[in-house]
Every structure is written in C-alpha cells, then in structure tokens.
N, C-alpha and C positions, 0 to 999 in steps of 0.2 A: 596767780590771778592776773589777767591780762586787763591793764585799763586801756580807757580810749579816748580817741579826744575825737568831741560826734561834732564840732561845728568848726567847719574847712574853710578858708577865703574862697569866693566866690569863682576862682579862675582853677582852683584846684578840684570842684565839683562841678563844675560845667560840663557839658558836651563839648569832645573834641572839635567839633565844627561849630559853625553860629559864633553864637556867643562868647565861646572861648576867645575868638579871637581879636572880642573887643575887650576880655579881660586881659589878655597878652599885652596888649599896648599899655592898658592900661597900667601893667606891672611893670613892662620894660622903662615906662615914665619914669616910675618911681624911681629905678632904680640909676637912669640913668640922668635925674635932676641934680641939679648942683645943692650942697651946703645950703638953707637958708634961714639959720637959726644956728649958737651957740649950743655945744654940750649941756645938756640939762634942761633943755627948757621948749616947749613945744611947738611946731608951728601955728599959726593964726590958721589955716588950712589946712586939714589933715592928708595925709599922703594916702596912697593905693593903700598898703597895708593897715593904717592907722586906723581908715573909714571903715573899714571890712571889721576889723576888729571891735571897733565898737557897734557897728552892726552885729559883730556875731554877739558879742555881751550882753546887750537888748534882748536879742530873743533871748538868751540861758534867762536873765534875770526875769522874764514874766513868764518862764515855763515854756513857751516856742518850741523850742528846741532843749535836750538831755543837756547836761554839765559835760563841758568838754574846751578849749581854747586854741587854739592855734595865731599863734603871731610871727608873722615873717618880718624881718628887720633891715635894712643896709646898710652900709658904711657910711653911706651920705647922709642917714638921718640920724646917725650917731656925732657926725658933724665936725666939729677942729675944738678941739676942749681949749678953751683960753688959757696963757699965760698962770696965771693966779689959779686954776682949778687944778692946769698940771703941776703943780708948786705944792697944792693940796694934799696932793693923792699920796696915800701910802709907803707907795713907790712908782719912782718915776720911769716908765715901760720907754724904752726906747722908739714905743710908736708913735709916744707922742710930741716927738718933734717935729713931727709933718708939717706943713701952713696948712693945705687941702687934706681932704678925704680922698682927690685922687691919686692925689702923691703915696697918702698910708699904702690905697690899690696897690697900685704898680708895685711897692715895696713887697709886701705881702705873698704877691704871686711869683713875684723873680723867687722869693724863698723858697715858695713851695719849690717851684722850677729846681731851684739849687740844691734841697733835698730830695730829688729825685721823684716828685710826687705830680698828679696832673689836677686835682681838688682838693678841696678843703672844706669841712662844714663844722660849724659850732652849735649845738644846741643847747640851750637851758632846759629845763626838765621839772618842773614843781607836782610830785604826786601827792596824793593824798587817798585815801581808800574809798573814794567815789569815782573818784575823775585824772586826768592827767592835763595839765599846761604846759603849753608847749612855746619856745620862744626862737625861732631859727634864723642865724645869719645868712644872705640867699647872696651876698655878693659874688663868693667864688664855688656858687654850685649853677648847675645849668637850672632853666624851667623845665624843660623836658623828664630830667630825672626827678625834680621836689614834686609834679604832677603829679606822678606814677609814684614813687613812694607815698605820697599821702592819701591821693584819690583810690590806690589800692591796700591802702593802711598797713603796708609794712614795717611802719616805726613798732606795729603792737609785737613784732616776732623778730625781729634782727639778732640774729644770732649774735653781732660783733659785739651789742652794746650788752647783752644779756651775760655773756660770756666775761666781759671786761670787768679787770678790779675796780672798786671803788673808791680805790686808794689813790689813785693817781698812776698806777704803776702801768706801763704802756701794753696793750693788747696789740699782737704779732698775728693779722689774719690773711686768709688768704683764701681763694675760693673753693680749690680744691679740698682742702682739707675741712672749709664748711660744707660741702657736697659731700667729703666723707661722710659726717658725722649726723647727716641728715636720720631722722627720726622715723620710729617702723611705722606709724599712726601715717595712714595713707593722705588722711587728708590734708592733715600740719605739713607733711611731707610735702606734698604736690604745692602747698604755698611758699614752703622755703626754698622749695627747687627754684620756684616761679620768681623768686627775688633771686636768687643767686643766678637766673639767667638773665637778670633783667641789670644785675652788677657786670657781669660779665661784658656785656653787649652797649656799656655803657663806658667802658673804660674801666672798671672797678675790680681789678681781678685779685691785688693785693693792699694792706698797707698798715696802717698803724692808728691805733685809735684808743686813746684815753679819757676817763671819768675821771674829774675833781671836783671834791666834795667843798658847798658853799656853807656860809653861816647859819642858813638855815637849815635844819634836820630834813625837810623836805623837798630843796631843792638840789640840783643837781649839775656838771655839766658835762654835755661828752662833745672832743674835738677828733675828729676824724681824718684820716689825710691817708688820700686816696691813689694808686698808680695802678696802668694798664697791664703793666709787667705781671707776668701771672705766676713767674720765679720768683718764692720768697725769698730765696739766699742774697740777692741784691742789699737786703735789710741789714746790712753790719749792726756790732755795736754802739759806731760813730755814728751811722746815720738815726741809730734811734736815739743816744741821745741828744744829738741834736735839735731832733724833732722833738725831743719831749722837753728843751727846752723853750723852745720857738712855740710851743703849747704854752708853758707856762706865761709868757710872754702875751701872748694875746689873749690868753682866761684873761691873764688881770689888767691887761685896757680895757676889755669890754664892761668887767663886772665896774673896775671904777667910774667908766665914763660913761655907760649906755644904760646901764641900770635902769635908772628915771628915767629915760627916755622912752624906752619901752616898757616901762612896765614892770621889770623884774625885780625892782627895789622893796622889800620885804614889807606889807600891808600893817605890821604891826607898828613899825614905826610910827604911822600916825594916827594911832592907839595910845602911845606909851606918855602919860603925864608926870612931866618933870620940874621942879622945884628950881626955882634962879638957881641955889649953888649946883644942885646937880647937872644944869644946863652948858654953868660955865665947867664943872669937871670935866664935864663929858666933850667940852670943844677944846680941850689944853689936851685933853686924851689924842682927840682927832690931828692936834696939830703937831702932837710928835711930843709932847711933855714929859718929861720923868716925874716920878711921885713927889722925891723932894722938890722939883722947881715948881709942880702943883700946889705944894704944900707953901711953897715961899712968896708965890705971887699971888695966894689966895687966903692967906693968912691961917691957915689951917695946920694942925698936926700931922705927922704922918699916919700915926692912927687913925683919923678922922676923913683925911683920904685913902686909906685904904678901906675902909668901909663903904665910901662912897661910892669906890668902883669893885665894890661887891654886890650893890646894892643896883647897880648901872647894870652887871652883865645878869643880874638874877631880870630885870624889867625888860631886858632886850633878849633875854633868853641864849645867850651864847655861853660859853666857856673858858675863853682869854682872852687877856688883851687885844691880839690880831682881829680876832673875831667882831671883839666890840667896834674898835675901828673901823674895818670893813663894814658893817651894817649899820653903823651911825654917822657915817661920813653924810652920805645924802639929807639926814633928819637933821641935821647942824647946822650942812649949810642955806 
C-alpha cells in the first residue's frame, strides 16, 4: 500500500511561475537566516516552514484537506545546542562543537565532498495506516529537486528507499541498475523511468542510502548521499563505511537536538503520567545513572529500581535502556 502525504508547503504546490516565486524568497529566507533561538525552544516568530506547517495542520484538523504532513526543516533552526544540553545528550556527536549552524554547514558538506558525494538528505518518516509524516532536512538538497520530488510525489515509489534495509545496513544504488529492474506495469513504469530521469539530470546517478530505525515502532529514518558519478565501483568498502558512519553521526545530532524543534519528538510523551519517584528515576536514567547509584542516591533497592524502569519502558513503550533514554530525554528536560 502506498501512503501519501496530501498537504505540501505552499511553494512546493504552487505554479512554477507567479507565485512560486514569492514562495522561493520566501524559502531561501528561511534558510538563509541566522540562528535566533537555542536548541529546543521555538522562535517568538515562526519561520517559512514553521508557518506552512501549521497552516497545513489547520486545515487536516478541521477536515480541509486529507491527513497527510510535510515539514521541511534547516540547520539554522535546529540552532547551536548550548553547553549543558550537549553535556546532556546520550552521546556527545562530534557536531556539536560547532559555535554556529554555519560552521556545522560548512563542516558537513566538505564531508560529503570528502566521501565523494555531491548531496545529502535526511528524512524522518512517521507512518501509520492512514497517512504518512514527513520531516526533511532541506539544507544540503537544492529547491529545484525537493520541488519536483514532492510536487510530482515521488517519495510514494522511490525505489532506493523501498528497496533499503531497515536495519541500518547501507543500500548500494545506482541508476542503471534502477532502470534495469524497472516494472512491466506500463504505468508505475513510465513514473519510475520519470524519477530516475529526473535523478539522473539532477546529478543523482549513484550512491548510498540507509534507514535507521527510531524508538518509535512508527517512525523512521532514511539518509541519503548522493554523487553524479554514474560508475558504481567508485563505492569501495572504505568509502561506505565511512559514510555509514558519518550517517550515524548526524542521525544522532539531529534526533537529540532537533527533535522538539520540529516536531518529531514522540506525542506520547506528553501523555505519559508520572509519579515524583518515577520522575526522578527516569532523569538519573537520562543522566547516565547505573541501577546501583539509582538505588544509592534515591534510597531504594535494587529491586525496586529495577521495576521502576520496567514500569518506565512499559509507559514509554520502548524496549531498553537506549531506547528509554532516547525518547525521554526531551520529556525530562
């Protein structure tokens, strides 16, 4: 079953002419605004994408428009995670020693450069058996191509992402061999051709592209990393893993730091009703505790925390420790 996501920002359903072109300013604003706001916490004024998005929410929530989301995201409104929040996190990602958001840029893209690639895209992915949510990093993809990917809704047939493990384990593609394996169904045919010429023509002719699975059962992420080079042999061993670590790498700055900011921080969370001690378990959990210094600085048994945080990952719905962490870091703090 193929879902969709039926409500586009406004510059990605526009007419190429007119209008489009006051949404283009308006994007490139966006994108091209400084920092003005900490990690976590939302501007007093909402930016190009933020407005759209709550414009597009309006209409799903009074019926307007089909269930469906789209949220494009930047690096500048993801912002410079303070001191004390990178001290926080899980693990500390080597991106976040940046001062600016444009310093992480520049970082970012020499890499790509350095692995041989010419883009890069991150998407989050929340399905569910109505609708699809969708969350995409737009800093190092062009408008030109997220236009036509979306406004022609190629996310619902992508071969790479359809095709890719779910495991994390890196997907090796390249166009050719998507052109091979194109489907005898005339019509699906003529739409995959129609992407893979429009990859082709765009620089996209090979590259590498993994899914990693987040805490929640329904969401998702795929990062993609894109080169002109239409020879897949370029692709060594080294080069992929390196890329798949440089993946790992910026999954987990985004999910720790950008979460709340756009969005993608799991709804249950501020669902979930917790009891003083389960509160405090659950932030000695977040701050790197072992059971016995839970147990010693909270006067409890080790029986008695280990129930706790049985009782913790049954209410957050996850499966281990990691997990817990990961998805109650933002509800702590």
């Amino acid at each position: 079953m193929e879902h969709e996501c039926d409500t586009l920002p406004h510059w990605l359903t526009s007419s190429p002419q007119g209008e489009a072109g006051h949404a283009s300013a308006a994007y490139n604003s966006a994108v091209s605004a400084p920092p003005a706001h900490p990690a976590g916490t939302r501007q007093p004024v909402k930016s190009a994408h933020a407005a759209e998005a709550s414009r597009a929410s309006t209409r799903t929530a009074t019926g307007a428009a089909p269930t469906g989301f789209l949220t494009l995201f930047t690096e500048e409104e993801i912002g410079t995670p303070s001191p004390a929040t990178r001290r926080a996190a899980p693990i500390i990602s080597p991106l976040g020693r940046f001062g600016s958001a444009q310093d992480r840029i520049e970082f970012v893209r020499q890499r790509i450069r350095q692995l041989g690639f010419d883009s890069f895209s991150y998407t989050a992915t929340r399905t569910s058996s109505h609708h699809k949510t969708m969350f995409v990093l737009t800093s190092y993809e062009s408008q030109t191509w997220l236009t036509r990917y979306f406004r022609e809704r190629y996310f619902e047939l992508d071969p790479r992402v359809a095709l890719a493990s779910p495991t994390g384990m890196p997907f090796l593609w390249n166009t050719a061999d998507l052109r091979a394996e194109l489907p005898r169904a005339q019509m699906r045919s003529e739409r995959l051709g129609g992407l893979i010429d429009m990859m082709e023509a765009n620089g996209r002719k090979s590259g590498i592209l993994t899914q990693m699975p987040l805490p929640e059962p329904e969401l998702s992420a795929s990062l993609c990393f894109n080169s002109e080079i239409g020879n897949p042999r370029w692709m060594t061993e080294s080069i992929v893993a390196e890329t798949l670590m440089f993946a790992h790498t910026i999954h987990e700055f985004i999910w720790t730091h950008a979460k709340s900011v756009i969005g993608i921080a799991p709804a249950q969370q501020q669902r979930v009703a917790l009891s003083e001690l389960q509160h405090a378990v659950l932030k000695a959990v977040v701050q790197g505790q072992r059971d016995k210094e839970i147990a010693y600085f909270l006067g409890l048994s080790p029986h008695n925390v280990d129930y706790h945080l049985r009782r913790l990952r049954q209410l957050f719905n996850v499966r281990n420790r990691v997990q817990l962490i990961n998805v109650a870091h933002a509800y702590v703090s």
